[in-house]
C-alpha positions, -999 to 999 in steps of 0.1 A, spaced: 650 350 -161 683 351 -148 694 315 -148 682 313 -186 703 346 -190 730 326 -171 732 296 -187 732 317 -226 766 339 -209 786 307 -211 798 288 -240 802 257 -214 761 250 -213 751 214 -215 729 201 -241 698 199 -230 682 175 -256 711 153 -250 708 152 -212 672 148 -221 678 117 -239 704 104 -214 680 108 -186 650 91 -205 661 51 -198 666 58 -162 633 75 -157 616 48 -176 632 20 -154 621 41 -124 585 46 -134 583 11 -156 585 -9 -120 552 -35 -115 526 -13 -105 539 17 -115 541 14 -153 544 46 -172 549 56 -212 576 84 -207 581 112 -234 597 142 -236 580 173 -234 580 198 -255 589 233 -245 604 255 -216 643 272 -223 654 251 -202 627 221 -201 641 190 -189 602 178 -187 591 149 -199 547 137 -198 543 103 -182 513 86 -190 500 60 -162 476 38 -180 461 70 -192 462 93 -164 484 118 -175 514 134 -153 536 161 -163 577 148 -149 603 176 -139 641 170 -133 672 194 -140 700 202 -159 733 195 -140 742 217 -109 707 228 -108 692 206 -84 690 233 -54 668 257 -81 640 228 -87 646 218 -49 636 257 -41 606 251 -67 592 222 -49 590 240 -17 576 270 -32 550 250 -45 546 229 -14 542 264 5 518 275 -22 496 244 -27 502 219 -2 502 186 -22 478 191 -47 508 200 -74 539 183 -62 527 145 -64 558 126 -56 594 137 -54 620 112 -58 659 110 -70 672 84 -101 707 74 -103 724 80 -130 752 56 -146 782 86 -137 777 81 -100 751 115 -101 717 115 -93 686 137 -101 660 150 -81 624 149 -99 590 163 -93 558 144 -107 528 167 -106 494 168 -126 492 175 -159 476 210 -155 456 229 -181 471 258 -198 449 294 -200 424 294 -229 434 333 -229 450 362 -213 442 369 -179 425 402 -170 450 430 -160 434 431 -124 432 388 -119 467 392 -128 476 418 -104 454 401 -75 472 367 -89 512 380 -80 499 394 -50 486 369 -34 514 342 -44 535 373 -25 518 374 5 517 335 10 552 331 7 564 365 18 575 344 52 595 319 32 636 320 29 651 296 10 691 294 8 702 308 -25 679 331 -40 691 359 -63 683 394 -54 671 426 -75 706 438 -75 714 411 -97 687 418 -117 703 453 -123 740 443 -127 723 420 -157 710 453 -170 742 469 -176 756 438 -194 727 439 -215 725 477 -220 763 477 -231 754 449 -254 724 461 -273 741 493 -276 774 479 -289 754 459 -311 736 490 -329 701 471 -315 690 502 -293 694 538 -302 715 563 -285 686 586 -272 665 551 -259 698 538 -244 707 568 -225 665 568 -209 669 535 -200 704 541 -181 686 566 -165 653 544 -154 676 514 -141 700 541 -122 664 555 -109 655 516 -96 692 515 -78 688 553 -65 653 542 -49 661 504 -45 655 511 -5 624 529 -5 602 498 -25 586 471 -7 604 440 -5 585 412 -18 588 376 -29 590 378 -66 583 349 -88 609 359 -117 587 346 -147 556 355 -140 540 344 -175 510 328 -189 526 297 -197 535 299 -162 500 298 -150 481 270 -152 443 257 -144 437 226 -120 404 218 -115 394 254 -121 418 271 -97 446 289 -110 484 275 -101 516 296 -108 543 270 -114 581 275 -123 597 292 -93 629 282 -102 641 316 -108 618 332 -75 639 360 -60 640 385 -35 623 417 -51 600 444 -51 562 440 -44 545 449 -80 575 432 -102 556 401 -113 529 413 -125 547 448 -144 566 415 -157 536 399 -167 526 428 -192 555 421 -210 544 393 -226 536 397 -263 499 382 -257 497 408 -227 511 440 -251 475 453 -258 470 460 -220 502 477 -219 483 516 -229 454 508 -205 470 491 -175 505 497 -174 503 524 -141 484 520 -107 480 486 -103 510 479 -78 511 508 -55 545 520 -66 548 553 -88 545 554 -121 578 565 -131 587 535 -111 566 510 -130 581 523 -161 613 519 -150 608 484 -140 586 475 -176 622 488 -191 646 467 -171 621 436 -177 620 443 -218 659 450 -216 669 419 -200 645 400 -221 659 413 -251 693 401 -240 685 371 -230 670 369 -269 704 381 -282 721 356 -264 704 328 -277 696 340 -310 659 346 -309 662 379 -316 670 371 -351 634 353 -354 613 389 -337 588 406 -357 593 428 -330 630 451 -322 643 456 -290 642 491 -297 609 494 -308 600 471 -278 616 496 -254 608 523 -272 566 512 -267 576 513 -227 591 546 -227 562 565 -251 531 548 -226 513 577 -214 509 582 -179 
């Protein structure tokens, strides 16, 4: 979440579906070669998609690249995923040249299969842990931390608040909860955290569930990805029955990390304007997390 968060602070963003289109002719003279010819689209999708589906004379392939001065983020995905799934997902990597003198690195993989539904609360849970514990020995260069994550959560609290988006009473409980996570930041268990743990982040190949998208994998706490995970709009009816005791950490914990997640969401909506298209509030988001019962 925090390179979309990132790339909405600055006014200086590219535009993607330009870069999109500007990428499109080199791809298709990369993948139109003899042997190897493709039908290239873009794909639709993703904040900050640059994803296009290649079709090999009707095997289908889903094609990843990167928005400028991002290549070390899809580079850190591909070895995530390597770690993760040996070569089953990552089915050729390879670099186009670009007319400026740049290049980009892309990532073919399999055109996986979306979910049919939400996960249960507990395949979830198992799901982030185990993706945890099988790269739990991996250090990439670069990663963000959890201290980032809260030095976003100021930003976004003084924003909401100076917005008139949260209310005085919610705002001053959740500068409480995220001082709580700094307090206590030493006591959690470190863990490998994916950073958009999602269901359109996990996918079906052949049956087998694959968590893609580590581009924005940090170093964390053990539990985060999937108290993450509940905060999906699709996930909000297991919010009252699942919410507490599923990641080993406290509950006044877990609610305190639901919180930061829903408050740097809700940000990342103001700064990009999706807030304006919400049938739900930030506060009354927030406001859900801080009423669960225990």
């Amino acid at each position: 979440m925090l390179s979309k968060i990132a790339f909405f602070e600055t006014d200086a963003h590219p535009d993607i579906a330009a870069d999109r289109a500007r990428l499109l002719p080199a791809l298709r003279q990369q993948l139109q070669s003899p042997g190897r010819n493709a039908t290239i689209t873009p794909a639709a999708g993703g904040t900050l998609g640059v994803c296009f589906d290649a079709d090999f004379a009707g095997e289908r392939r889903f094609l990843k690249t990167h928005l400028p001065g991002a290549r070390a983020s899809l580079a850190r995905e591909a070895d995530a995923l390597a770690q993760l799934y040996g070569k089953a997902i990552v089915i050729d990597r390879f670099e186009i040249p670009l007319a400026d003198g740049t290049a980009r690195l892309c990532l073919l993989m399999p055109a996986l299969t979306p979910l049919a539904g939400p996960l249960d609360p507990a395949d979830a849970a198992a799901l982030a842990e185990a993706c945890g514990q099988r790269l739990k020995d991996w250090r990439p260069d670069g990663l963000a931390s959890f201290e980032q994550h809260l030095a976003s959560a100021a930003e976004a609290l003084k924003t909401l608040s100076d917005r008139g988006l949260l209310e005085q009473a919610s705002a001053a409980e959740v500068r409480r909860l995220v001082a709580l996570l700094g307090d206590r930041r030493a006591d959690f268990p470190e863990a490998l955290c994916h950073g958009d743990f999602g269901p359109k982040n996990i996918m079906r190949q052949a049956g087998a569930l694959r968590v893609i998208d580590w581009e924005d994998a940090f170093h964390g706490i053990a539990g985060y990805d999937y108290l993450y995970w509940l905060t999906f709009m699709e996930n909000r009816p297991f919010l009252q029955t699942a919410a507490f005791g599923r990641t080993g950490l406290s509950p006044d914990v877990e609610r305190a990390i639901l919180v930061l997640v829903v408050l740097l969401k809700s940000y990342l909506a103001v700064l990009s304007g999706e807030h304006l298209k919400h049938a739900v509030s930030a506060q009354a988001r927030i406001a859900e997390i801080l009423d669960l019962p225990r």
